[in-house]
C-alpha positions as CSV (number, residue, x, y, z in Angstrom):
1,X,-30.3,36.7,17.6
2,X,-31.0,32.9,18.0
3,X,-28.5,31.0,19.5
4,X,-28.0,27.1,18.8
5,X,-28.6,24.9,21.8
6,X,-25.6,23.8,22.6
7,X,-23.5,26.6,22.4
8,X,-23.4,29.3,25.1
9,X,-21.8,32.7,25.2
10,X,-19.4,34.1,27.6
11,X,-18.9,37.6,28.9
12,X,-16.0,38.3,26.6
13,X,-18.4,38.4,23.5
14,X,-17.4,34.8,22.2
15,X,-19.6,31.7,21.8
16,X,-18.3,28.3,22.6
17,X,-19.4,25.8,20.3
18,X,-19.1,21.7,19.5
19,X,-15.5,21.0,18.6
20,X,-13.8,23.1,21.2
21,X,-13.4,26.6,19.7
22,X,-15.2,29.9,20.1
23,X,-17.0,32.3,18.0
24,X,-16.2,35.7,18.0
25,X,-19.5,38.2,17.9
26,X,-18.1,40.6,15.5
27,X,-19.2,38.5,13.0
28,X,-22.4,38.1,14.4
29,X,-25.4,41.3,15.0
30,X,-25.4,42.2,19.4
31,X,-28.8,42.3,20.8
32,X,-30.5,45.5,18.9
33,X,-28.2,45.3,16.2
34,X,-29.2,45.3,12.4
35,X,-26.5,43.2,10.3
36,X,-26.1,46.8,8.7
37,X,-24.8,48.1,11.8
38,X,-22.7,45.1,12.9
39,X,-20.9,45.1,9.2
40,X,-20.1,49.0,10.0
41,X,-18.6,48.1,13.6
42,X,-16.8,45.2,12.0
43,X,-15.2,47.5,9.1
44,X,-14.6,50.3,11.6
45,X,-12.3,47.6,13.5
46,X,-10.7,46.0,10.2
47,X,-9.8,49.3,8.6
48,X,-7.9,50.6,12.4
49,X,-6.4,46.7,12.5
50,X,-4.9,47.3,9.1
51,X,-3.8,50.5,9.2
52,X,-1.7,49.2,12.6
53,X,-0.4,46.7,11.1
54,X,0.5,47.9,7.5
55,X,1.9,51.5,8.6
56,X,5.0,49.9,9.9
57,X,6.3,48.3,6.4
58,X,4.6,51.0,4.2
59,X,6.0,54.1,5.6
60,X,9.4,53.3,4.3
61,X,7.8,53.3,0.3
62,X,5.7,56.3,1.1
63,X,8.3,58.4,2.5
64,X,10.1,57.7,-0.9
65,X,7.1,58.5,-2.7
66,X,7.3,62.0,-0.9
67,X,11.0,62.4,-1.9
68,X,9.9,61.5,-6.1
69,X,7.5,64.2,-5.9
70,X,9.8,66.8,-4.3
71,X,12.4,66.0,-6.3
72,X,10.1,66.1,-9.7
73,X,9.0,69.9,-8.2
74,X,5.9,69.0,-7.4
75,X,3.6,70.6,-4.5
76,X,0.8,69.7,-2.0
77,X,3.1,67.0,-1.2
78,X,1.7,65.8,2.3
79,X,-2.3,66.2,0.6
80,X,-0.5,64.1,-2.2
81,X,0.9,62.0,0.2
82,X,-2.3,61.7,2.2
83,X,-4.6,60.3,-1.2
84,X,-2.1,57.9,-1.9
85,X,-2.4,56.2,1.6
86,X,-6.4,56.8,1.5
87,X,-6.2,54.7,-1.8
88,X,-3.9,52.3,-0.5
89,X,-5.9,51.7,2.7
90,X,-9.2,51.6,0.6
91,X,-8.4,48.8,-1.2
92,X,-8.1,46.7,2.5
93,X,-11.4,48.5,3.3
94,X,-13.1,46.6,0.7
95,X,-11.3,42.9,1.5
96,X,-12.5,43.6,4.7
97,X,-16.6,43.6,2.8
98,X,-15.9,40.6,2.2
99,X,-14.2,39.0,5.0
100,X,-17.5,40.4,7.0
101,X,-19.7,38.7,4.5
102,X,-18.0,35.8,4.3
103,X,-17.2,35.0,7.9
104,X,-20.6,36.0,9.0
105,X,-22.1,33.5,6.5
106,X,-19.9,30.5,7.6
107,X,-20.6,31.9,11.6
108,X,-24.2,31.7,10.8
109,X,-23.9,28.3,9.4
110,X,-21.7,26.8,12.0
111,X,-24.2,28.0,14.7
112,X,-27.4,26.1,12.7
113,X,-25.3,23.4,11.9
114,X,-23.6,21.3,15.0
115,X,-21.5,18.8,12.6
116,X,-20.1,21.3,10.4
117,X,-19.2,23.7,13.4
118,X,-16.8,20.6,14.8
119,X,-15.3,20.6,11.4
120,X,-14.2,23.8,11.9
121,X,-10.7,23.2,14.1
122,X,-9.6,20.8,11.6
123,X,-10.2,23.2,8.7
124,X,-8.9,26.2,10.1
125,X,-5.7,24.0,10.6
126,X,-5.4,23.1,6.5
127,X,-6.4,27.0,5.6
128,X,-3.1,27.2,7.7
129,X,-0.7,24.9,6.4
130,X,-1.7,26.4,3.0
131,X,-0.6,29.8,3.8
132,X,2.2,28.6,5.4
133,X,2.7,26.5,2.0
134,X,2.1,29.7,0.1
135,X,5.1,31.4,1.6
136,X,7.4,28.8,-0.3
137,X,5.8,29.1,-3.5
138,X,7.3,31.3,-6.3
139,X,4.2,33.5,-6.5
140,X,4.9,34.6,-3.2
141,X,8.5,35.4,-4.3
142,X,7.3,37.3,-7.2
143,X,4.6,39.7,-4.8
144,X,7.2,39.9,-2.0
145,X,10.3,41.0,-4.7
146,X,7.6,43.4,-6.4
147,X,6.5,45.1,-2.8
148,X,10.4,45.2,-1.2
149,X,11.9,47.1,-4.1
150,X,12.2,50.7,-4.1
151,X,9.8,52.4,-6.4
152,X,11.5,54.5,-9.5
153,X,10.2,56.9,-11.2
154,X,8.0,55.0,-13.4
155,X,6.1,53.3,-10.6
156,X,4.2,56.5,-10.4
157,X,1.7,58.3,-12.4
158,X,3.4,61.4,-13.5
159,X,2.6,64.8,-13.0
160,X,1.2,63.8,-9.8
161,X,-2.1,65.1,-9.2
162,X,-5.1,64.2,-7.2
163,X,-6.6,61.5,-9.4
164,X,-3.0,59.9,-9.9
165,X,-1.9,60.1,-5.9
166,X,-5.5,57.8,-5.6
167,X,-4.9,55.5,-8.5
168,X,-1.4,54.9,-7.2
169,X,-2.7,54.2,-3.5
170,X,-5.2,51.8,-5.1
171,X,-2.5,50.3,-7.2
172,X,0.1,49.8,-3.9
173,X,-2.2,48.6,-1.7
174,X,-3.6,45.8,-4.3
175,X,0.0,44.5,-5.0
176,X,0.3,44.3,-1.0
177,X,-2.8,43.3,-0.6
178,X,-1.3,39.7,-2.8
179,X,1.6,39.5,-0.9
180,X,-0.1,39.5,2.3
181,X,-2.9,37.6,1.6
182,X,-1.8,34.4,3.3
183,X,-0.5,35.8,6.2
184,X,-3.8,37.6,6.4
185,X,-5.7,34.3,6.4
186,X,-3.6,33.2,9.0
187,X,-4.6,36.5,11.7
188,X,-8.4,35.2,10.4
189,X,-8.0,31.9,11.8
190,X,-6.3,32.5,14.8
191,X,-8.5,35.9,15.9
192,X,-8.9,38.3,13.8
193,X,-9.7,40.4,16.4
194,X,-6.8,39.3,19.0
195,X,-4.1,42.1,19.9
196,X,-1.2,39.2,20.2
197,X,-2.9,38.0,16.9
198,X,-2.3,41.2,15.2
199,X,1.0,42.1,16.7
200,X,2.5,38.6,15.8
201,X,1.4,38.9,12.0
202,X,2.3,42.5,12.1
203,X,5.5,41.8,12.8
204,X,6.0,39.3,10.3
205,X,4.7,41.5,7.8
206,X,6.9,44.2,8.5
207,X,10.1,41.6,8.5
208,X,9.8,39.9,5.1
209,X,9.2,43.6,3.4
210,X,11.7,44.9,5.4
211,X,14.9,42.3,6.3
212,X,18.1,42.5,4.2
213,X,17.3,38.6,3.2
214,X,13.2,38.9,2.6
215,X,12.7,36.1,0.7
216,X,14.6,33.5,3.7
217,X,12.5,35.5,6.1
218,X,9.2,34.3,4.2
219,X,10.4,31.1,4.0
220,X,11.1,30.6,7.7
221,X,7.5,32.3,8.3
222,X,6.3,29.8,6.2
223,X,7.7,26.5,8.7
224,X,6.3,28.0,11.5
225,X,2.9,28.8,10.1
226,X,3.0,24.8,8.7
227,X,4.5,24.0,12.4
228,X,1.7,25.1,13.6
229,X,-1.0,24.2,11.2
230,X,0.1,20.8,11.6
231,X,0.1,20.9,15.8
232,X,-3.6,22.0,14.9
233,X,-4.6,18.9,12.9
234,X,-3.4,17.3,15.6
235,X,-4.9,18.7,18.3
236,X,-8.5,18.7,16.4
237,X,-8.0,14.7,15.8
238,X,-7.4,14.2,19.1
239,X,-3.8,12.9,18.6
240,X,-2.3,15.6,20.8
């Protein structure tokens, strides 16, 4: 791997380069490592991040996807069960394709590049304030209302069999898949691959699907990710 003069890598796997920030390797082939290998490790890692952080505020809708099925008579409920989350978690499986592709080409070009890698703390700072402006927006209200109410009867393919347990995963997880998108972004830009990272937007997650008042919880998610998107800008032009 050929590393840009003027950026040098530490023992924790992450690069410094010009403008003040690090590079995180996952997005990068280690020493010995084919690009196919190092988009493997990197999916391996995105697929176990998402299913931590989506179980909490899924397992509510699944468990009364289990009850619909039981009540409609139907058996193999947990193998049922099991496809519909497969499906469900597929669908981040392939976001996370092209988060690997995209984030290793913009690494690769940051690391050739000096000028446009000190123009990356300012723009990770406006990819910010738009997902924090995102939260506000009535398309957020609309993929946030569709994910917190409780699925009837005709949310589901019915009988449900094999084939309609996947297409109903596949279906869930790209609805949530739109409602999370911005605070999905945000994890990106502050490390994708940080455990506080995960928690925080974890968290978040779970409390606008899951609050009595979702829609204010989004909202105030919103001013903080703008808060802090803003003390970003700042911070990258020097003014704080």
């Amino acid at each position: 791997m050929t590393i840009v003069g003027c950026a040098s890598m530490s023992a924790m796997g992450e690069m410094s380069m010009p403008g003040g920030w690090t590079l995180s390797m996952a997005w990068m082939p280690m020493p010995g490592q084919t690009w196919l290998g190092s988009a493997a490790a990197f999916l391996g890692m995105w697929v176990v991040m998402m299913v931590a952080m989506m179980l909490p505020s899924v397992l509510p809708r699944w468990w009364r996807y289990r009850l619909a099925m039981a009540a409609a008579g139907t058996a193999r409920l947990a193998r049922l069960t099991a496809l519909l989350g497969a499906g469900y978690f597929f669908v981040w499986a392939v976001w996370g394709v092209a988060v690997f592709a995209l984030g290793s080409a913009l690494s690769a070009m940051a690391m050739q590049q000096p000028a446009l890698a000190r123009a990356v703390p300012s723009a990770a700072a406006i990819v910010m304030l738009i997902a924090g402006v995102l939260q506000f927006t009535a398309w957020k209200a609309h993929q946030l209302a569709c994910c917190r109410e409780a699925p009837s009867h005709d949310d589901y393919q019915w009988p449900a069999d094999t084939i309609a347990a996947w297409r109903d995963g596949l279906r869930h997880g790209l609805r949530c898949s739109y409602c999370c998108g911005g605070l999905t972004v945000v994890l990106l830009v502050i490390g994708a691959m940080d455990l506080r990272a995960m928690a925080i937007v974890a968290a978040a997650i779970t409390a606008e699907r899951l609050a009595p008042a979702g829609d204010r919880v989004a909202r105030l998610i919103g001013a903080v990710i703008v808060g802090a998107g803003l003390a970003r800008l700042a911070l990258a032009a020097g003014l704080a």
